[in-house]
C-alpha positions as CSV (number, residue, x, y, z in Angstrom):
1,X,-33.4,39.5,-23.7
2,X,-30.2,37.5,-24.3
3,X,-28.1,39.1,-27.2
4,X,-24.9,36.9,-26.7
5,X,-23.9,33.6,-27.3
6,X,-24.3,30.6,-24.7
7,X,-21.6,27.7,-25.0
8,X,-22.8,24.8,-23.3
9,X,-26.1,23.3,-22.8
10,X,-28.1,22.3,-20.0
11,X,-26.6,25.5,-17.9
12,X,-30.2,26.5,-16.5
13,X,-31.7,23.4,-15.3
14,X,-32.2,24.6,-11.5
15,X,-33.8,28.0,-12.0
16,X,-36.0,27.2,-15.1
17,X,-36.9,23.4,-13.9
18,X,-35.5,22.4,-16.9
19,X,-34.9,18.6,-17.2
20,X,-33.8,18.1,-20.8
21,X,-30.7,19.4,-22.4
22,X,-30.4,23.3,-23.7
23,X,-29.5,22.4,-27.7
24,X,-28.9,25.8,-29.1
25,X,-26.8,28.5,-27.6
26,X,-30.1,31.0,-27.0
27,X,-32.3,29.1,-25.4
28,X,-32.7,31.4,-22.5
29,X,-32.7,34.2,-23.9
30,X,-36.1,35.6,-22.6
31,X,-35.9,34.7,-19.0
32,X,-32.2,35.7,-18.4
33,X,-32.1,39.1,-19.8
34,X,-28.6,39.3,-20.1
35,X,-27.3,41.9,-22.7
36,X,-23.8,40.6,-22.7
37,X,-21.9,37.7,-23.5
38,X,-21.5,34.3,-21.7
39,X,-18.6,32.8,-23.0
40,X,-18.6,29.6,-21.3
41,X,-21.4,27.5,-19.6
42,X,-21.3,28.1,-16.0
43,X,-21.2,31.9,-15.6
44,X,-24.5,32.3,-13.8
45,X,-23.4,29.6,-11.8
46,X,-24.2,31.5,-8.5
47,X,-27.7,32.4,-9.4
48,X,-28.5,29.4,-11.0
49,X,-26.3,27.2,-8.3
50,X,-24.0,25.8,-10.9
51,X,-21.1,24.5,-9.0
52,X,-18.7,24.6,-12.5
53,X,-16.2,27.4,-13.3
54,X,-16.6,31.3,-14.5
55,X,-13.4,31.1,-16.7
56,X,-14.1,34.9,-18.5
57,X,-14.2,38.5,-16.5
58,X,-17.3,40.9,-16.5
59,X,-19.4,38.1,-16.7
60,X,-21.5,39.6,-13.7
61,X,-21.7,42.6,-14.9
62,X,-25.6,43.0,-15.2
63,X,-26.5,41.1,-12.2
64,X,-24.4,43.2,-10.1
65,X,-24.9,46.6,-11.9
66,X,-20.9,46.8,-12.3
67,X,-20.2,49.7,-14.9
68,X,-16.1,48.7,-14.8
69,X,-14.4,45.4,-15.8
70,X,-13.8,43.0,-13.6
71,X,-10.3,41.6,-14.6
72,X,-10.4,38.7,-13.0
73,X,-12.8,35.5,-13.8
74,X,-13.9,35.7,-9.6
75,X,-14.3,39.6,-9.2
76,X,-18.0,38.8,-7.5
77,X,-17.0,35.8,-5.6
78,X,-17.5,37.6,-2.1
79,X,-21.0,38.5,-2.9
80,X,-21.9,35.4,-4.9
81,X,-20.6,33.0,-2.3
82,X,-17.6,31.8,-4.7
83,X,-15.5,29.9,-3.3
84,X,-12.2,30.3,-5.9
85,X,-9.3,33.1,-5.8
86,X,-9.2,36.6,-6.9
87,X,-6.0,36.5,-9.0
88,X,-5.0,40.4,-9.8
89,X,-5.3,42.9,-7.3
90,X,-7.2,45.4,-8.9
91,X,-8.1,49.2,-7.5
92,X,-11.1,50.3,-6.6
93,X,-13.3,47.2,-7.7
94,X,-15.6,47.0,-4.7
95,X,-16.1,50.6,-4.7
96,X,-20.2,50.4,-5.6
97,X,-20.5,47.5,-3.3
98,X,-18.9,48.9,-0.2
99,X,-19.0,52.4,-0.8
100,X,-14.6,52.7,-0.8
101,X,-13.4,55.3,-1.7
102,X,-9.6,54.5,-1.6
103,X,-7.7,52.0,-3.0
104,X,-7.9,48.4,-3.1
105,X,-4.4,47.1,-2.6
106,X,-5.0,42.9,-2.0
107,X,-7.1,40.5,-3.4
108,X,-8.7,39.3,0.0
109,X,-9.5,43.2,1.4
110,X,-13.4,42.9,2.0
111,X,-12.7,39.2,2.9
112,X,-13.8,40.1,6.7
113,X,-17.2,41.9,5.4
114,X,-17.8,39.5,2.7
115,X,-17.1,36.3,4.5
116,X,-13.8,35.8,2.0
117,X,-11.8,33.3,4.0
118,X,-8.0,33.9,2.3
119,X,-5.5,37.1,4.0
120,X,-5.5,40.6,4.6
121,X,-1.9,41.1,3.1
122,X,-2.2,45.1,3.3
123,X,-2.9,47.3,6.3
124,X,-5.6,50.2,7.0
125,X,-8.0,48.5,4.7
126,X,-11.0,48.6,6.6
127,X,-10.8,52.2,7.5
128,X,-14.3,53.7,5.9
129,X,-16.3,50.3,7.2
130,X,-14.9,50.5,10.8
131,X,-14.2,54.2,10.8
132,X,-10.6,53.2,12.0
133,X,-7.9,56.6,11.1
134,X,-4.8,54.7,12.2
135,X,-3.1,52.2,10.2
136,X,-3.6,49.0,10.6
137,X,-0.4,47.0,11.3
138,X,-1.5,43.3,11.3
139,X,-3.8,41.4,8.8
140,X,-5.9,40.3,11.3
141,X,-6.7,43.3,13.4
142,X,-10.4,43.7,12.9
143,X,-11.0,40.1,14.0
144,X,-13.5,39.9,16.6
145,X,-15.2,42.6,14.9
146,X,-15.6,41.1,11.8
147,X,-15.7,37.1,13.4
148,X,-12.1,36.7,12.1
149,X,-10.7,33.4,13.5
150,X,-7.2,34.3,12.9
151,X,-4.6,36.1,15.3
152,X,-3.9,39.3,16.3
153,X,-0.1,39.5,16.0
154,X,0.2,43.7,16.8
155,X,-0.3,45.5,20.0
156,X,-3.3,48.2,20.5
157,X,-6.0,47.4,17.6
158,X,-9.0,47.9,19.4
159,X,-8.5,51.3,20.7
160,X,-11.0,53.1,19.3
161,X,-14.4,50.8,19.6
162,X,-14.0,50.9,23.0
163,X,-12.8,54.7,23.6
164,X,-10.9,53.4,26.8
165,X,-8.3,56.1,28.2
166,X,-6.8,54.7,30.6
167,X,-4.0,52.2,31.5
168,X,-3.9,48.3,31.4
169,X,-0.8,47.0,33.7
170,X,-1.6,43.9,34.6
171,X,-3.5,40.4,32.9
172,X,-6.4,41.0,35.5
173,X,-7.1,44.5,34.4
174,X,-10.6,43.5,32.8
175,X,-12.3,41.8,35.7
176,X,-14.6,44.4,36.5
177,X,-15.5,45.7,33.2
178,X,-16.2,42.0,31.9
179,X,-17.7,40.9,35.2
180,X,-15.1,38.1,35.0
181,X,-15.2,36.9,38.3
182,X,-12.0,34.2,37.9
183,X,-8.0,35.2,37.3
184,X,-6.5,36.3,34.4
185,X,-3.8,34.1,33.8
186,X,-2.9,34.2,30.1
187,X,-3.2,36.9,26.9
188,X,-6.3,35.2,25.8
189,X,-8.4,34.8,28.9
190,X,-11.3,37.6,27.9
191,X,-12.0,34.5,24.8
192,X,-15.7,33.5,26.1
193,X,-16.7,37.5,26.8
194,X,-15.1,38.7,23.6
195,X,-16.8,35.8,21.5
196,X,-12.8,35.4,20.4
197,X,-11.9,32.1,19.4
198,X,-8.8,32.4,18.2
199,X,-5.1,33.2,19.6
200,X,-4.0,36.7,21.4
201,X,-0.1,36.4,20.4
202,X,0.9,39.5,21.7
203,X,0.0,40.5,25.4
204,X,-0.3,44.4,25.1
205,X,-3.3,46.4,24.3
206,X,-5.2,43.3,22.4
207,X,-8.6,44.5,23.5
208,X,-8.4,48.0,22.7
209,X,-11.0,48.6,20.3
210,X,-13.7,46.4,21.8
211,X,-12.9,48.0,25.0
212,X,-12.5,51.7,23.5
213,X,-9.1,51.4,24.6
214,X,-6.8,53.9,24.1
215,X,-3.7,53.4,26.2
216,X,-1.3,50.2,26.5
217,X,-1.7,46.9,28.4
């Protein structure tokens, strides 16, 4: 039951097969049942595959049973497949979602998990989800974890997926756990049994948390 006030016309053509033009601002009223208010045409662009703009916050706020206010127009992008920018940082907004109990310090935190494609700028953010309790020092540390196809610019990341204990002194230290059968001749050699495809920059302890690595390399 739609109690707002729609904009624009012709904003629910996919999902209600419509093929004319919406005239009046209530039209879909019934089959929406939004409680709230669209302010401008496109904001059920993601249900409806609208490819236009959400240019107001809390627009999603029924759809995705968020009791807060979003204040930014692309709070739901992750989930909705939007492809814009989070523009505020804002604490705590995926708490519901992901079940995070800390403190949202970035725009692009849950990128990883929610397939967001801009920067970790802030370290230890994926703490609850990967059950990490150290800090995280680089913004791409959780990368073959969570397919990241950046680079892992800080030592020892992986240490605690893998539980390893020992020692890593040399490139060829792997061999037997990966049955690779060829040399290690460069930081980035375990690529193909990892499923990494991006760039080891730094040559100590990469591997640590797929390999339950606790030591150095």
């Amino acid at each position: 039951i739609w109690t707002g006030t729609v904009g624009a016309s012709a904003g629910w053509n996919l999902v209600e097969i419509w093929t004319g033009v919406a005239e009046a601002p209530t039209e879909w009223k019934l089959t929406e049942t939004w409680s709230a208010t669209i302010e401008s045409p496109v904001e059920w662009q993601l249900i409806e595959e609208w490819m236009g703009t959400i240019s107001t916050p809390a627009m999603w706020n029924l759809v995705e049973t968020w009791t807060g206010a979003p204040s930014a127009p692309v709070q739901w992008q992750l989930i909705e497949t939007w492809t814009g920018t989070i523009e505020t940082p804002v604490v705590g907004e995926w708490q519901l979602i992901e079940t995070w109990t800390g403190i949202i310090e970035v725009p692009a935190e849950w990128q990883l998990m929610e397939t967001w494609a801009g920067t970790i700028q802030a370290p230890a953010e994926w703490r609850l989800i990967e059950a990490w309790t150290g800090v995280a020092e680089a913004p791409t540390e959780w990368k073959l974890i969570e397919t990241w196809s950046g680079a892992i610019e800080a030592p020892t990341k992986w240490q605690l997926i893998e539980e390893w204990m020992g020692t890593i002194s040399a490139p060829s230290v792997w061999d037997l756990i990966e049955s690779w059968t060829g040399a290690v001749e460069a930081p980035v050699t375990w690529q193909l049994t990892e499923t990494w495809t991006g760039a080891i920059e730094a040559e100590v302890a990469q591997w640590n948390l797929i390999e339950t690595w606790t030591g150095a390399i």
